[in-house]
N, C-alpha and C positions, 0 to 999 in steps of 0.2 A: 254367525259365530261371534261372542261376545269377545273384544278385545282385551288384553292382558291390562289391567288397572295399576299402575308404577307405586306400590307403597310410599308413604311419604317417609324421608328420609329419618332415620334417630339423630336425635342430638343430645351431646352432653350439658348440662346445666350447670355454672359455672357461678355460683352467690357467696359474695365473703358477707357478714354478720359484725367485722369490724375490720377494724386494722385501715378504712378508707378514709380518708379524711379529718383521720385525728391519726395520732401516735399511741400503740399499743390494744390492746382488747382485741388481738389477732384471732378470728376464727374465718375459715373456708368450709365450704358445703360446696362436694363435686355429685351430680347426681345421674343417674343413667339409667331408663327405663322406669324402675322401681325399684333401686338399689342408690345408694346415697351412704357417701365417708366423711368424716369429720377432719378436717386439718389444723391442729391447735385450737385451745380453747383458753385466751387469756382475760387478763385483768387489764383496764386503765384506769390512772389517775384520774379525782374528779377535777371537773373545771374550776376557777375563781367562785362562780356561782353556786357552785352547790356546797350550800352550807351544812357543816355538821355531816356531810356523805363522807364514809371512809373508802371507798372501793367502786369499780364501778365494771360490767359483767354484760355481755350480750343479752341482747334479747335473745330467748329460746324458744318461742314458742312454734316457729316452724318449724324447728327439730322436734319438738314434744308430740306436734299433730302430726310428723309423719317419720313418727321412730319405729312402725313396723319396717319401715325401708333402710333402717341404719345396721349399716355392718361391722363398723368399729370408729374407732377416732386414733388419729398418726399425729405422734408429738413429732416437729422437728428440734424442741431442744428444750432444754428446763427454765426458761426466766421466767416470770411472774406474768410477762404478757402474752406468755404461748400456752402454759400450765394453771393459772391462778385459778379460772372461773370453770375449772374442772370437777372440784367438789361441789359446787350447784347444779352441774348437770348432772352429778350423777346421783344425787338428792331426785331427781323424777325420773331417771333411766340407768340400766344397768346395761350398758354394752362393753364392750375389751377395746382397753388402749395398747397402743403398741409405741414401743419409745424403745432411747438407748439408758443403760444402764441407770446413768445419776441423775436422767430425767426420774425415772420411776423412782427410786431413792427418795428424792425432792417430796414427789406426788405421795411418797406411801408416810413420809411423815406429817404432811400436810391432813391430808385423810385424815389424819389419827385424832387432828382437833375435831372433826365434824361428825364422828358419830353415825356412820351410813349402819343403814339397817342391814346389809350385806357386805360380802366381801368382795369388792370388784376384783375384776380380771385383768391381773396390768402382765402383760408380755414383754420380754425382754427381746429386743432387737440389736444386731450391730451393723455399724455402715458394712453395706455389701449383701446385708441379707435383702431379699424379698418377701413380703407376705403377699398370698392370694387369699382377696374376701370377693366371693361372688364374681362378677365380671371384672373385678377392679386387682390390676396388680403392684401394687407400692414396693418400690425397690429405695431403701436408704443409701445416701451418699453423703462420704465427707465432705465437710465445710468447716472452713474455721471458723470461731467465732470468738465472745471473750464467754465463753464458758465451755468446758469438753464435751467432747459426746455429740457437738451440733451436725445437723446434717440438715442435705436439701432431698425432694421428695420425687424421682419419675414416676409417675402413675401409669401404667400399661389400661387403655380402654377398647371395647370396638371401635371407636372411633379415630383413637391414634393416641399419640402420648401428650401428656399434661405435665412442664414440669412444674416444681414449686421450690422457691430459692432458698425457702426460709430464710433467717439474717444468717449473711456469710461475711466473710474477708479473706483477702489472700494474703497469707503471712506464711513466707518461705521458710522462717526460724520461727516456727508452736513453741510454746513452754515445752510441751509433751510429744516430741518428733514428730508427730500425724499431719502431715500436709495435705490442703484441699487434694482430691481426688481429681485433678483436669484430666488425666485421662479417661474417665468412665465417663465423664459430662460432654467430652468429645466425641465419645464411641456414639452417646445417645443422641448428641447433635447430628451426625453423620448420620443415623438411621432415620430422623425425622422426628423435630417436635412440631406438633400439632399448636399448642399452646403452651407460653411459659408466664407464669405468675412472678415477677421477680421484686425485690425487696428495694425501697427507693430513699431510704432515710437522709444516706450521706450524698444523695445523686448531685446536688450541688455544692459538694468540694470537690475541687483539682485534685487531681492525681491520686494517689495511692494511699492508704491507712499504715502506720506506721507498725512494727511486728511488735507484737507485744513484747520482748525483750528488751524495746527501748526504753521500757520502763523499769526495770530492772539496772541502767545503769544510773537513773534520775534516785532513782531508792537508794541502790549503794551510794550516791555521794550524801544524802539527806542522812544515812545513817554513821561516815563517815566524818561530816561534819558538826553532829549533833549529839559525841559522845557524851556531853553533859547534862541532857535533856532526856525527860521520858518523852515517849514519843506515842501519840494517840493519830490512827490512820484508820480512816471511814473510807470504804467502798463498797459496790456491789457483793451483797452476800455469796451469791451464784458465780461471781469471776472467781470458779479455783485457780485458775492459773495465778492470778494477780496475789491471791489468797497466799499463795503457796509461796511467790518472791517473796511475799514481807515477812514469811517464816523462814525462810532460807538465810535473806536477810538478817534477822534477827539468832539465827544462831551463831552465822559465824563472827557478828560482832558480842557473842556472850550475853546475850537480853534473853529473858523468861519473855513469855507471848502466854498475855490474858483478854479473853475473847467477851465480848457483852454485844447484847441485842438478840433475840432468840431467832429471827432467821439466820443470821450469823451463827451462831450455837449451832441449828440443825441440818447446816449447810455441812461446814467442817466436819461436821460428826457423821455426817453420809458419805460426803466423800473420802475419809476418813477407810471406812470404813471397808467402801468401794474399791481402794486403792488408786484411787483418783488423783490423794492428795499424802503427800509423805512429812508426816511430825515427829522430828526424832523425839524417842523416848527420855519424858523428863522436860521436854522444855516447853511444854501447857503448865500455865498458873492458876489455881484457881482467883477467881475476881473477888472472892471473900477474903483471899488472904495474900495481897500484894503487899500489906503493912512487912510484910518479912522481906522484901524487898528495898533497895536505895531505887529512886524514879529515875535514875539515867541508865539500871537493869533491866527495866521493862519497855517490851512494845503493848500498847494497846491495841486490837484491835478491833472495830468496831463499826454498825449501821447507821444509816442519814449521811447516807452521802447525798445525799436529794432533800436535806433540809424536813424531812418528815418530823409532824411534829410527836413528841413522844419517843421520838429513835434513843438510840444511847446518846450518841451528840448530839440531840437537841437538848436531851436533858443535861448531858456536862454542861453545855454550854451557857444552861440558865441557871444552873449551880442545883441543878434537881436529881441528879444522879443518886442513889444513895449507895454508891461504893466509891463513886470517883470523884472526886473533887480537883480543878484545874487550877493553875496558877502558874507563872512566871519561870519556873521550871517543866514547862512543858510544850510541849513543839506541837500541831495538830496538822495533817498533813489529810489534806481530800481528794483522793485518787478516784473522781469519777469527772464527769460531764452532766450538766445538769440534763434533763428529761426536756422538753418544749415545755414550756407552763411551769418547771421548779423553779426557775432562777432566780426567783423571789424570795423562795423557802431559805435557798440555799445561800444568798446575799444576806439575810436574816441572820443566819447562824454566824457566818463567816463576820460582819460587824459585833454581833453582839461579843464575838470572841475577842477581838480586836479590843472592844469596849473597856476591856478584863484586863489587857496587858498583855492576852494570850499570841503565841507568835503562828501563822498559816500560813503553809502551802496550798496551792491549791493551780489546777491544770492554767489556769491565767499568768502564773508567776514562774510555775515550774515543769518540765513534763516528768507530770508523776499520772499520766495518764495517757492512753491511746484508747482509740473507737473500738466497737467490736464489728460496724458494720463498712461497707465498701464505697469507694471511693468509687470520682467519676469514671477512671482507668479501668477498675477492677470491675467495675457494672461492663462497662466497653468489653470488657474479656470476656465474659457472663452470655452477653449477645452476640459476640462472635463466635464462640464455641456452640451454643445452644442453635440459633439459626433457624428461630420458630417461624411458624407461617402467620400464626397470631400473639396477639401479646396485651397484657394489662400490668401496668404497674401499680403497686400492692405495698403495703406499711408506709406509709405517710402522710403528711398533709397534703392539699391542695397543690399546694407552691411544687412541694415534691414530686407529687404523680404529675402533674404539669412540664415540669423539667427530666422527668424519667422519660413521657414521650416524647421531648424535642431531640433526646439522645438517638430514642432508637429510630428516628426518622434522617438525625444526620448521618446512621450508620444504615442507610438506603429501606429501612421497611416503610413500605407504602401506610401514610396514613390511613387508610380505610382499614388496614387490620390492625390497628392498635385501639384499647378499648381502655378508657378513664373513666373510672365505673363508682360508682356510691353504693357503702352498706346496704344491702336489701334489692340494689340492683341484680336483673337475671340476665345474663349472658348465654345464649343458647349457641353452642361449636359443632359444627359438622365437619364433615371433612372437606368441605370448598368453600364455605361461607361460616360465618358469623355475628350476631347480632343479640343489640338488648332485646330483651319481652317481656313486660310486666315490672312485676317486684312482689318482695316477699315481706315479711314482716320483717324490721328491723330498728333498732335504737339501744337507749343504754336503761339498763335497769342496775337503781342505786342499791349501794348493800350499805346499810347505817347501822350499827350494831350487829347484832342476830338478824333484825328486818332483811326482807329480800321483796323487796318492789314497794314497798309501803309508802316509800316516801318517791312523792311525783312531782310533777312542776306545780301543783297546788300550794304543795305543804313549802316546797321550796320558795316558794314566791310570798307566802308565809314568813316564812324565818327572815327573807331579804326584810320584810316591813319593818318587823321588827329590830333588827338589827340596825335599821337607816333611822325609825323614827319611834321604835321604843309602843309602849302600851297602856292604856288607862281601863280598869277595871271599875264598872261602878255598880254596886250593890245599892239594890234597895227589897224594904219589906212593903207589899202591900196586903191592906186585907180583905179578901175576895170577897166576904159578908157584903159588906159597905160600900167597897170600890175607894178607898181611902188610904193613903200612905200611912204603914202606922209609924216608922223610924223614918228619921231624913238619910237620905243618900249618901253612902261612904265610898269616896272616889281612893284608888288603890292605882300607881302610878309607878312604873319599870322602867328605865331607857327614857323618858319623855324629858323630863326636869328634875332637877332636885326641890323636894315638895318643902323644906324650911326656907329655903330662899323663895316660893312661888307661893304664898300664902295667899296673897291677892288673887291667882289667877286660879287658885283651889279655891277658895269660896264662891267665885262666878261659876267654877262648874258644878259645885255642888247646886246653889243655888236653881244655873241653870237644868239639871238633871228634876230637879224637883218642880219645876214648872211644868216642863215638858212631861211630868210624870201627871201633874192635876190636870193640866189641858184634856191627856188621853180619857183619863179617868173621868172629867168630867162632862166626856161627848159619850159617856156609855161605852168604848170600847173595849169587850172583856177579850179580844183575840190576843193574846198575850205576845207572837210575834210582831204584831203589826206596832203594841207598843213600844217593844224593844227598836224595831225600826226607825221609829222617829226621836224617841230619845239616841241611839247611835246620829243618825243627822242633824240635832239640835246640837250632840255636844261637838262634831266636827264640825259645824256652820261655825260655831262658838271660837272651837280652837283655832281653825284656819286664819280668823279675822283677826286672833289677838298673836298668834304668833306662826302664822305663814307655815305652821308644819301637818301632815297629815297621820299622826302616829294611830296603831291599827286599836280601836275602842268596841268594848266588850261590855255589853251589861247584861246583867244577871239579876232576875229576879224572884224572891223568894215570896210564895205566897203561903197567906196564914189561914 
């Protein structure tokens, strides 16, 4: 009698695409059998190095090769790094998002620039609902955060529950009364999470995120004390709450409120719209016609709070705006935190304002700014209540995920079930064990204009040459009859020197261009690259020796 053979156990598949060791470009891929959900689909900023990149977007190609198995994609909330790189995916696939309100909002005016050959399927969700796709049940919960509608995600599986924190805070006083849901995150603690995914941004500050309220009294004294000043205040487009003080703000001290920057524009005007966000009638200005106003009547308010270049304040600030022009009657107040990697953008602007006479606030000098994500305390809540068997910490850097697990180990989980995991890593969960296995595709593909992946570490590594050591172009005609130069060499120089001060070191290359060109020619070589090769290494032998630099040399030649 043949003995009963133990199936091997199923396990869930557990791969983020970003959001691990950088900041931003959050996507999750939970997978189970043949069935597989999306969790956020955002955007990151590019590095220092990537030159000329404006955006930057998951790899997708393991979604792409097995999008028979996709059931839908669950926003936890509308910023630009949980939502941005949603219209690229859905440029190769058509499946149903599921979000709360002013996330889809967000998502349906972003669409609108891109042109999809279809009409996706975006579902309106609210915390408290659940949707069931296939084996997987997604129930939304509130969270706070610094934009409405945020929520965290319990995944019901056969295997057990997965939660995911999305970015939260615990803020007792919301703009909009809605406070985290601690009791439903306890009920699903008390039943058992299998696995918790949680958010680690602020894991190393003390204590508690302050309620966003406390911004609201750092505003009324700024507006207060500045009735003589127009008043220009950049923050995150997506904080309607924040959005909303500085119009609140601004009415009851008697100021019109004119808005510039087009995310800004299609923010307000969704939530707006939504009921998200309350503009008493009459006191929007348009930005064309503020000349009808005195500038201590108006608030501006406005994008770049991250120092982006191009924003409305970056262009105020270089005198490039062409509606708003700043000056000494003007106050510029920046209600954000910079990103990891802005601080540079944003120290840019904030000097060059300075440069001008202009007068700043900014979260260094004032609080005109609180986090939207959680403190050491409020993660400590997060683990206490939740009470997973396993765990990975999620949205951060290195430093971050690193001090997310010394947390949850000083609050008793055995390190063998916590998992510090990289993009593309596969985490495989059962219900008694868990472990990496493999890896999937994963990295960042650049979006440079309309391009989407064109530009790689080739073309990037390109641009750096240039940019460091500039370029020499040298033209010559040969005549293929003959094998004979018929015109001498015309060297053509970018970025390298300025060519009326280098007259001397332009006629050694011309000169030397044209030797290197009779040498080839006169060993009989008609392979037209191989010439090109050693003229390239004649004239960098050349350059290197007379001036120590290696700028990137291109020759071109025109046969007759």
């Amino acid at each position: 009698m043949a003995k009963n053979v133990k199936k091997p156990e199923e396990k869930l598949k557990v791969m983020l695409l970003g959001g691990l060791n950088e900041i931003g470009k959050n996507m999750t891929l939970i997978e189970y059998k043949d069935e597989m959900i999306i969790i956020d689909c955002g955007i990151g900023f590019p590095d220092d190095d990537m030159l000329g990149i404006d955006l930057v977007i998951p790899d997708f190609s393991y979604v792409e090769k097995n999008q028979e198995k996709l059931l839908g994609v669950f926003i936890t909330h509308g910023h630009e790094d949980h939502i941005g790189a949603l219209p690229y995916l859905l440029k190769t696939l058509n499946i149903p998002i599921f979000a709360t309100r002013l996330a889809i909002g967000i998502l349906q005016n972003k669409l609108q620039e891109h042109n999809l050959d279809f009409i996706p399927e975006l579902v309106d969700v609210e915390a408290g609902d659940t949707v069931k796709v296939g084996n997987f049940q997604v129930e939304f919960i509130r969270v706070n955060h610094s934009i409405a509608d945020a929520c965290c995600l319990a995944i019901k599986t056969p295997i057990g529950t997965v939660l995911h924190t999305g970015d939260f805070k615990l803020d007792l006083t919301p703009i909009d009364g809605d406070v985290m849901d601690l009791h439903r995150l306890a009920e699903i603690g008390k039943k058992g999470v299998l696995l918790m995914l949680c958010e680690s941004t602020n894991v190393e500050r003390p204590g508690y995120t302050p309620s966003e309220r406390t911004v609201g009294q750092a505003l009324d004294n700024i507006f207060s004390q500045n009735r003589d000043k127009r008043l220009v205040i950049a923050t995150f487009s997506s904080n309607v709450h924040r959005v909303q003080q500085i119009i609140d703000k601004s009415a009851r001290y008697g100021r019109k409120v004119a808005i510039t920057g087009r995310s800004m524009q299609n923010i307000v005007s969704a939530a707006s719209e939504l009921g998200y966000m309350n503009v008493p009638e009459g006191l929007l200005a348009d930005i064309n016609e503020m000349k009808r106003y005195n500038p201590e009547q108006l608030t501006i308010i406005c994008t770049g709070s991250q120092g982006e270049p191009m924003s409305a304040l970056y262009r105020m600030a270089y005198g490039e705006h062409d509606r708003v022009i700043l000056g000494s009657k003007d106050l510029v107040v920046i209600s954000a935190h910079p990103i990891p990697g802005n601080e540079k953008l944003v120290d840019n602007i904030v000097n060059e304002l300075y440069r001008r006479g202009i007068s700043v606030y900014r979260e260094a000098t004032s609080d005109v700014h609180v986090s939207g994500h959680a403190c050491r305390e409020e993660i400590k809540l997060m683990h206490a209540l939740i009470k997973p068997k396993f765990f990975m910490p999620i949205h951060g850097e290195c430093k971050h995920l690193c001090s997310h697990r010394d947390l949850a180990i000083e609050m008793g989980m055995p390190e063998k079930n916590i998992f510090v995991s990289d993009i593309g890593k596969v985490l495989e969960v059962g219900q008694k064990s868990a472990a990496f296995n493999g890896t999937v595709p994963a990295g960042k593909i650049m979006i440079d204009g309309k391009g989407v992946g064109d530009v790689g570490s080739i073309v990037l590594r390109d641009r750096k040459h240039l940019g460091e050591d500039g370029i020499i172009v040298i033209v010559a005609v040969v005549n293929s009859y003959d094998n004979t130069i018929a015109s001498a060499p015309d060297i053509v120089t970018r970025g390298f020197v300025y060519v009326k001060e280098s007259e001397e070191l332009m006629a050694d290359l011309k000169q030397e261009a044209f030797d290197s060109l009779s040498d080839s020619l006169g060993m009989g070589i008609n392979d037209w690259a191989q010439i090109k090769n050693k003229l390239r290494d004649d004239i960098n032998h050349l350059i290197y020796n007379k001036t120590k630099r290696r700028p990137m040399v291109l020759p071109v030649i025109i046969n007759l």
